[in-house]
PATORLO-113202 format. One record per residue (C-alpha): residue in one letter; z, x, y. Coordinates in steps of 0.05 Angstrom, whole numbers, always signed. Each point is the difference from the previous one (the first is absolute). Layout:
> a;Z;X;Y
...
END
This chain:
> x;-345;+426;+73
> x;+12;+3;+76
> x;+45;-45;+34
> x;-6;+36;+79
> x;+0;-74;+26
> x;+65;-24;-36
> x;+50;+53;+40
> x;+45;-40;+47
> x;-28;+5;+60
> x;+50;-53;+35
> x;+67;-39;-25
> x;+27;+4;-61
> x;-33;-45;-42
> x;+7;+47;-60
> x;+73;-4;+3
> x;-3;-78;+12
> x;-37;-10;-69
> x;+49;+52;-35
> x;+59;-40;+28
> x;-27;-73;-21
> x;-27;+24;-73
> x;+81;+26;-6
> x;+19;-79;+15
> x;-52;-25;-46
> x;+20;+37;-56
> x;+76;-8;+17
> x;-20;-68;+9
> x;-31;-8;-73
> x;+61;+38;-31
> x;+49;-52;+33
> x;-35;-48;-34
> x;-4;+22;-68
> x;+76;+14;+2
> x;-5;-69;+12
> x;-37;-23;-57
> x;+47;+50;-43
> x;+67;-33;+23
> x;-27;-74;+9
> x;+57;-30;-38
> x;+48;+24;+51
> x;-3;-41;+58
> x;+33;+48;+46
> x;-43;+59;-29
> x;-58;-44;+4
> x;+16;-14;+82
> x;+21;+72;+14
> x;-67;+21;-28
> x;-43;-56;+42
> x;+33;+12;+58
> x;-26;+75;-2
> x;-63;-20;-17
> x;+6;-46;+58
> x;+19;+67;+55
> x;-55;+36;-42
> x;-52;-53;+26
> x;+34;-6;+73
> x;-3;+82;+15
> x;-71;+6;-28
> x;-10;-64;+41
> x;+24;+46;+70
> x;-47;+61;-19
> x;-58;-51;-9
> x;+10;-16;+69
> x;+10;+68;+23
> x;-61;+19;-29
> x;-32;-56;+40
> x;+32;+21;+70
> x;-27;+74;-14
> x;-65;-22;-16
> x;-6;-34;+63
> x;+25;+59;+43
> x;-35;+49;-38
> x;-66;+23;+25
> x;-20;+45;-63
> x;+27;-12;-65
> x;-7;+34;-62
> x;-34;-54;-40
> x;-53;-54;+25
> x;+42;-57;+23
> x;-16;-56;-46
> x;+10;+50;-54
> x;+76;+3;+34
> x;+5;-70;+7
> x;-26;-20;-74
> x;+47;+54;-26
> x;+68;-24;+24
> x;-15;-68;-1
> x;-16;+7;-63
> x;+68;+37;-15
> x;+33;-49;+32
> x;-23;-52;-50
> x;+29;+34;-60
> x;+63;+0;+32
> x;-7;-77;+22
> x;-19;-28;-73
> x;+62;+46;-33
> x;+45;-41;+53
> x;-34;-66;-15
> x;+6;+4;-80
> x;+74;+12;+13
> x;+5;-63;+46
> x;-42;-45;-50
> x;+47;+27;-56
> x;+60;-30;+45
> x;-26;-53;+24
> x;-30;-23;-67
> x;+76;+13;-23
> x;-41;+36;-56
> x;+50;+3;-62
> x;-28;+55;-40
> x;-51;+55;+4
> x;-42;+14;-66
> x;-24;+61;-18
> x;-67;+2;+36
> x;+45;-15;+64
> x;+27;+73;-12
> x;-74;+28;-29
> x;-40;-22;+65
> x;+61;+22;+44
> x;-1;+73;-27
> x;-71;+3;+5
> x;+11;-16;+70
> x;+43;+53;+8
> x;-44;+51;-18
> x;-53;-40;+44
> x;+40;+12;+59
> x;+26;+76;-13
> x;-81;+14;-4
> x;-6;-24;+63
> x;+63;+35;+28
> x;-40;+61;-20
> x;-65;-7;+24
> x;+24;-24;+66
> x;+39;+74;+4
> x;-52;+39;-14
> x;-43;-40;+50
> x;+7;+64;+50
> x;-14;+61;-46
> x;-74;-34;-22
> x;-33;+73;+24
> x;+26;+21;-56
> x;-49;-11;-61
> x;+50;+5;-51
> x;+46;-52;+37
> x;-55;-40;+17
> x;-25;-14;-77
> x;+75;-11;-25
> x;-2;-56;+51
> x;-69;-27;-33
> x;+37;+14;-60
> x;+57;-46;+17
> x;-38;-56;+26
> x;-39;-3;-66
> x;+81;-10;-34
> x;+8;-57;+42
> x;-73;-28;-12
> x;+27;+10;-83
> x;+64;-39;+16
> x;-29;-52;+36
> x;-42;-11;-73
> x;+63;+4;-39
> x;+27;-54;+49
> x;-45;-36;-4
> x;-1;-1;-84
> x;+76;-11;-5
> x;-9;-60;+54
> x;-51;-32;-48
> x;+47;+3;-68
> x;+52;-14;+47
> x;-30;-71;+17
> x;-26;-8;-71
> x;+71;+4;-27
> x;+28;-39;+54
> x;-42;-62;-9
> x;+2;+2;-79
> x;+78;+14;-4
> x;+35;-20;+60
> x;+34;-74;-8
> x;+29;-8;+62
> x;-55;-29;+56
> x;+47;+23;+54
> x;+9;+73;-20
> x;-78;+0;-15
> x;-15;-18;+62
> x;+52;+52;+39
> x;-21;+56;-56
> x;-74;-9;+20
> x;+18;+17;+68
> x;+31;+55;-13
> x;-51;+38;-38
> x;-57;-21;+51
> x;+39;+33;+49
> x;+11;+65;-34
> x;-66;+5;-24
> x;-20;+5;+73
> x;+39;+59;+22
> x;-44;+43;-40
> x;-53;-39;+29
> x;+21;+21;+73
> x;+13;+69;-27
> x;-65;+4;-23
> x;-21;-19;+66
> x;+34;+57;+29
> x;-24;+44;-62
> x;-80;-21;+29
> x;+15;+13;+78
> x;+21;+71;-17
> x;-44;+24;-45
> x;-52;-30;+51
> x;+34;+42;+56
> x;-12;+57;-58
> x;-62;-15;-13
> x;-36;-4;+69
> x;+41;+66;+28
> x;-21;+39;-58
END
């Protein structure tokens, strides 16, 4: 494979993408320390308020990638590709702080097993994409480039498995769940995790794209 046209030739948009795929997986570890200590409240806030500075610092590279693109005459990827990618980063990062916020504001009393199941597959989700984002600037390298396909095809299999324990997730929740009100807030919850391996398989697509059309 040959990757001339991905060198930097202007900002620092590699290091940009390293930086925010740090905060999303920082981000996504906050949160399942969460889940792990929900039945201490002041664990449980400690642990969503780092999620919360996660989201806010990934939030300020997102716009400094936007300001460089704008000054930047050549970049090192096509420009939507840019835009797509962090956006799409920035998304992960987003839904990780808004299923913490539900949780709250739902005043959600417990979280079941499949809370914990879809939030460690998350996890993994977003260390994948920590990874593939760093290696975004060493594509000449064949070997690098096809442990970055490599990766994106992980997420792809997570997503699946997400999407699997979502479904038995539901199936016991409606069949065994007697309370309308924790139903209700439970259901939310799992929706929203099972899209943050959605958006990482997002992310997971635009890259091997990028891959894909240097190669």
């Amino acid at each position: 494979m040959v990757f001339g046209k991905l060198l930097p030739r202007e900002g620092n948009f590699f290091e940009l993408f390293n930086e925010h795929g740090a905060h999303v997986a920082e981000g996504a570890r906050s949160f399942l320390a969460l889940v792990q200590h929900y039945g201490d409240a002041a664990l449980r806030e400690r642990h969503a308020r780092a999620v919360g500075d996660a989201e806010h610092a990934a939030d300020r590279v997102t716009a400094s990638v936007h300001r460089l693109l704008h000054k930047s005459f050549i970049t090192p990827l096509d420009r939507d590709q840019i835009l797509r990618l962090i956006d799409a980063m920035d998304d992960v990062l987003d839904l990780l702080q808004d299923t913490s916020e539900v949780m709250s504001l739902y005043d959600l009393q417990k979280v079941s097993p499949e809370v914990l199941r879809l939030t460690q597959i998350s996890v993994r989700c977003c260390e994948r994409v920590q990874e593939i984002v760093a290696l975004l600037a060493r594509l000449r390298d064949a070997a690098v480039a096809e442990r970055v396909l490599a990766a994106c095809e992980e997420i792809d299999q997570l997503e699946s498995e997400a999407d699997g324990v979502m479904r038995a997730a539901m199936s016991r929740l409606f069949r065994e769940e007697p309370d309308t009100r924790e139903l209700i807030k439970l259901k939310a919850v799992y929706e929203h995790l099972e899209s943050i391996s959605d958006c990482c398989e997002d992310v997971a697509n635009i890259v091997e794209g990028i891959v894909l059309e240097n190669s």
